[in-house]
C-alpha positions as CSV (number, residue, x, y, z in Angstrom):
1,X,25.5,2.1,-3.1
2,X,26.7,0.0,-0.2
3,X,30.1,-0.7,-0.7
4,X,29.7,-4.8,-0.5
5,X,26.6,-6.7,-1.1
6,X,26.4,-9.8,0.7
7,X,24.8,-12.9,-0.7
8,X,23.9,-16.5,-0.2
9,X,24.8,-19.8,-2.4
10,X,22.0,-22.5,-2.2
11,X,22.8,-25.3,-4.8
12,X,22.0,-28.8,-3.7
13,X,25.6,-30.2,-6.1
14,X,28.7,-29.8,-4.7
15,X,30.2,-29.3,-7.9
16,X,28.2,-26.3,-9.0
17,X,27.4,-24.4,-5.8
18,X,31.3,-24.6,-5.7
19,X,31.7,-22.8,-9.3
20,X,29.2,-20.1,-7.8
21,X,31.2,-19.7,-4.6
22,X,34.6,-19.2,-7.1
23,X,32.7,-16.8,-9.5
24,X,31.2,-15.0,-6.4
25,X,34.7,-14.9,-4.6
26,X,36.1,-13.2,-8.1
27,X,33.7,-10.1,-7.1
28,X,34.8,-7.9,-4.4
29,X,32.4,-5.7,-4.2
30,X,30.1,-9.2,-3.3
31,X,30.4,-11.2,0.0
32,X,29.2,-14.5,0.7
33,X,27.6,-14.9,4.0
34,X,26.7,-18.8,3.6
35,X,26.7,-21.7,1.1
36,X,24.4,-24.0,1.6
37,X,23.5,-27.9,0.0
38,X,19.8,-28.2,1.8
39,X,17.4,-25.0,1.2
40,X,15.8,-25.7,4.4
41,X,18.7,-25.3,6.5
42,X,19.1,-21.9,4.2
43,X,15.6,-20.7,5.1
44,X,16.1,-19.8,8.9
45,X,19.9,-18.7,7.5
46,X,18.8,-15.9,5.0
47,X,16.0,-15.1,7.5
48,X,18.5,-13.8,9.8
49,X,21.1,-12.4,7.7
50,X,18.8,-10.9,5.1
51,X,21.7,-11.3,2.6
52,X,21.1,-8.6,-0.7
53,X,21.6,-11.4,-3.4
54,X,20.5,-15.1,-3.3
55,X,22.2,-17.8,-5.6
56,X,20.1,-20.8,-5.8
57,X,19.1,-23.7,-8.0
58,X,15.5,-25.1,-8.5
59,X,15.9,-29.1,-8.5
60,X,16.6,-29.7,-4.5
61,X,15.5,-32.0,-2.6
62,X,12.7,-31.2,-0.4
63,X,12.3,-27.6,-1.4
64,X,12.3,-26.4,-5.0
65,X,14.1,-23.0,-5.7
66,X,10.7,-21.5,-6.8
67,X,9.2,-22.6,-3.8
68,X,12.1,-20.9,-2.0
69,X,11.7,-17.6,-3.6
70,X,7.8,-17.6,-2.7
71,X,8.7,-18.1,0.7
72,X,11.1,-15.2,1.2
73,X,9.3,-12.4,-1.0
74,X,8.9,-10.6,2.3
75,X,13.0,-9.9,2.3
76,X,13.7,-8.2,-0.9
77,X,16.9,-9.9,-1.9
78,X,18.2,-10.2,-5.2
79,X,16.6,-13.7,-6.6
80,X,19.4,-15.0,-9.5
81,X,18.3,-18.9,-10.4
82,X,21.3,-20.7,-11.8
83,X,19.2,-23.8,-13.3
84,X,20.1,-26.9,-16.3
85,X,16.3,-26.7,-16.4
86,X,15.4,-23.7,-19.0
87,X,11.6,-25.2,-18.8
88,X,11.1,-23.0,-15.1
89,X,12.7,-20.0,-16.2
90,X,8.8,-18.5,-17.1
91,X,7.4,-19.2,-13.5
92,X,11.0,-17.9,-12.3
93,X,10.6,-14.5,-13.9
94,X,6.5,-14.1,-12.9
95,X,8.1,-14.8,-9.5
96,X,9.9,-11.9,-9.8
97,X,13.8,-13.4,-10.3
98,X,16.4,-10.7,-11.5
99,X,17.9,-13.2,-13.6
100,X,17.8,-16.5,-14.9
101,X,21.4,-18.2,-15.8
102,X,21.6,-22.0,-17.6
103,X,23.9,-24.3,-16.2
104,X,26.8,-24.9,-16.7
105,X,27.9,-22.0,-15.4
106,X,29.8,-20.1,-17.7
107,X,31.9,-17.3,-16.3
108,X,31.3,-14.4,-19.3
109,X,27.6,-14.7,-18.6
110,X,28.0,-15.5,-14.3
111,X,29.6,-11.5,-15.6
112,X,27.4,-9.9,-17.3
113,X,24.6,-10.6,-14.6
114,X,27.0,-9.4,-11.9
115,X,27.5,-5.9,-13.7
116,X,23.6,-5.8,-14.0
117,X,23.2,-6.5,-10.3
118,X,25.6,-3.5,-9.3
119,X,24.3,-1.3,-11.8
120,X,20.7,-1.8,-10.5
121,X,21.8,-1.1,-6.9
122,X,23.3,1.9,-7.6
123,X,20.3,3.0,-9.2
124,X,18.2,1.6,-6.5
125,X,20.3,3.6,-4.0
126,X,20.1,6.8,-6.2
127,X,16.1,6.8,-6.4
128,X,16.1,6.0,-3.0
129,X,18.5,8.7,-1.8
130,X,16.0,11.0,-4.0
131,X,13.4,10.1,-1.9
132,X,14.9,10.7,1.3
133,X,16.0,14.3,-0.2
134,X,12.0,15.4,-1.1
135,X,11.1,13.6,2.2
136,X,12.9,16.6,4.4
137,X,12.7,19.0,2.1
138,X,11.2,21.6,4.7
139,X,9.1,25.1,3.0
140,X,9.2,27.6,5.4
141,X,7.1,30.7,5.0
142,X,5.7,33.3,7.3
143,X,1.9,33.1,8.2
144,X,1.0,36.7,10.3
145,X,3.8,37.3,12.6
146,X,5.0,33.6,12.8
147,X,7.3,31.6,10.1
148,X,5.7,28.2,9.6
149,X,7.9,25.1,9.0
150,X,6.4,22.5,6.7
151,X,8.0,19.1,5.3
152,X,6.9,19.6,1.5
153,X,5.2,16.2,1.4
154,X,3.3,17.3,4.5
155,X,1.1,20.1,1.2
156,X,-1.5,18.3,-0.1
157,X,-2.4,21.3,-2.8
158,X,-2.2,25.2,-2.9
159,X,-4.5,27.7,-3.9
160,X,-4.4,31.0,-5.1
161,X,-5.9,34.0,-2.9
162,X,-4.7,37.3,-5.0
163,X,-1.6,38.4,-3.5
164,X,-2.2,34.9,-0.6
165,X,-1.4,31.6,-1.0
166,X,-3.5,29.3,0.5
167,X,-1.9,26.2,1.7
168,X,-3.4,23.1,2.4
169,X,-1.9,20.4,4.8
170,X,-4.3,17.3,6.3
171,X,-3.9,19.2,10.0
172,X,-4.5,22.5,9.2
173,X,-4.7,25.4,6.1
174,X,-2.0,28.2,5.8
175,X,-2.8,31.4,4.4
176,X,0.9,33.0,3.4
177,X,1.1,36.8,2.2
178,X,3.1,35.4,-1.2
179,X,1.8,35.0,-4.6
180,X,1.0,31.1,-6.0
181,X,3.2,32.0,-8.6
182,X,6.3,33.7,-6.3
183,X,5.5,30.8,-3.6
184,X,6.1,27.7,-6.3
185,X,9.0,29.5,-7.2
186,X,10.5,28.6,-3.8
187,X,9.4,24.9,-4.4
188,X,11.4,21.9,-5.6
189,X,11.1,21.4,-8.7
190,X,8.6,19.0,-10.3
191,X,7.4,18.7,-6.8
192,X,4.0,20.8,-7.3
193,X,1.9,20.7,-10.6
194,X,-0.2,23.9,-11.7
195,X,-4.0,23.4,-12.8
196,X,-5.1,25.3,-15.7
């Protein structure tokens, strides 16, 4: 996990986009990039920035915090509505939201969805890291007098030949002097599934 996430406060009162900004500041792990009264003035913000977590409320003036999200989905942040309106908080989680907090802001439950938030990145981080790993994973095997190099997700199946393994790639087919069985033995795990 990235060792601070960065995040933006849009809250249209003074008063409570403040008690975000002290809640926030109580994090270190979380930095705030910008704070902002008018989600419009936000929009071109966030676009640039492409903070990890966005604060916001829905009642504001000329654009609602729903509206908001839809026009950001592209950027991936975090989406945490801090609303008094409980009535939007179904639209707010078909819109994808990671969490929906009532005001007034209380600062055992601003908590609670803060822990969430890191735990989810770290796991977000880990699957992605696992990813990356199976990604370069490289098989190497000889074919004749050559040894071929091939990224595992390059193998689209492998077939048996008696003592060869044919392997199959969209560019070309390998024929390997190994058994199926002694060639998935030298594959990640999981990473191949055997047909009856």
């Amino acid at each position: 996990m990235k060792n601070t996430l960065t995040c933006i406060i849009i809250d249209d009162d003074d008063l409570d986009r403040m008690a975000v900004e002290v809640e926030v500041r109580a994090h270190q792990q979380i930095k705030v990039l910008g704070s902002f009264s008018n989600p419009i003035e936000a929009l071109d913000f966030i676009k640039i920035q492409r903070p990890d977590i966005l604060f916001l409320d829905i009642d504001m003036p000329e654009l609602n915090g729903l509206d908001f999200i839809k026009s950001i989905t592209a950027l991936d942040t975090i989406n945490i509505i801090i609303s008094s309106h409980p009535e939007y908080a179904l639209q707010g989680f078909q819109l994808k939201v990671f969490d929906f907090i009532l005001k007034p802001l209380e600062s055992a439950r601003f908590e609670s969805t803060i822990k969430r938030v890191l735990d989810f990145t770290q796991l977000k981080d880990k699957a992605e890291a696992y990813d990356v790993l199976f990604e370069n994973e490289k098989i190497i095997f000889k074919e004749g007098h050559q040894m071929v190099t091939l990224n595992s997700n390059e193998i689209l199946y492998l077939e048996a030949y008696g003592d060869y393994t044919k392997i199959v790639t969209d560019k070309k087919e390998h024929l390997t002097l190994a058994t199926l069985s002694n060639f998935l033995e030298s594959l990640p795990i999981g990473k191949f599934m055997r047909d009856p």
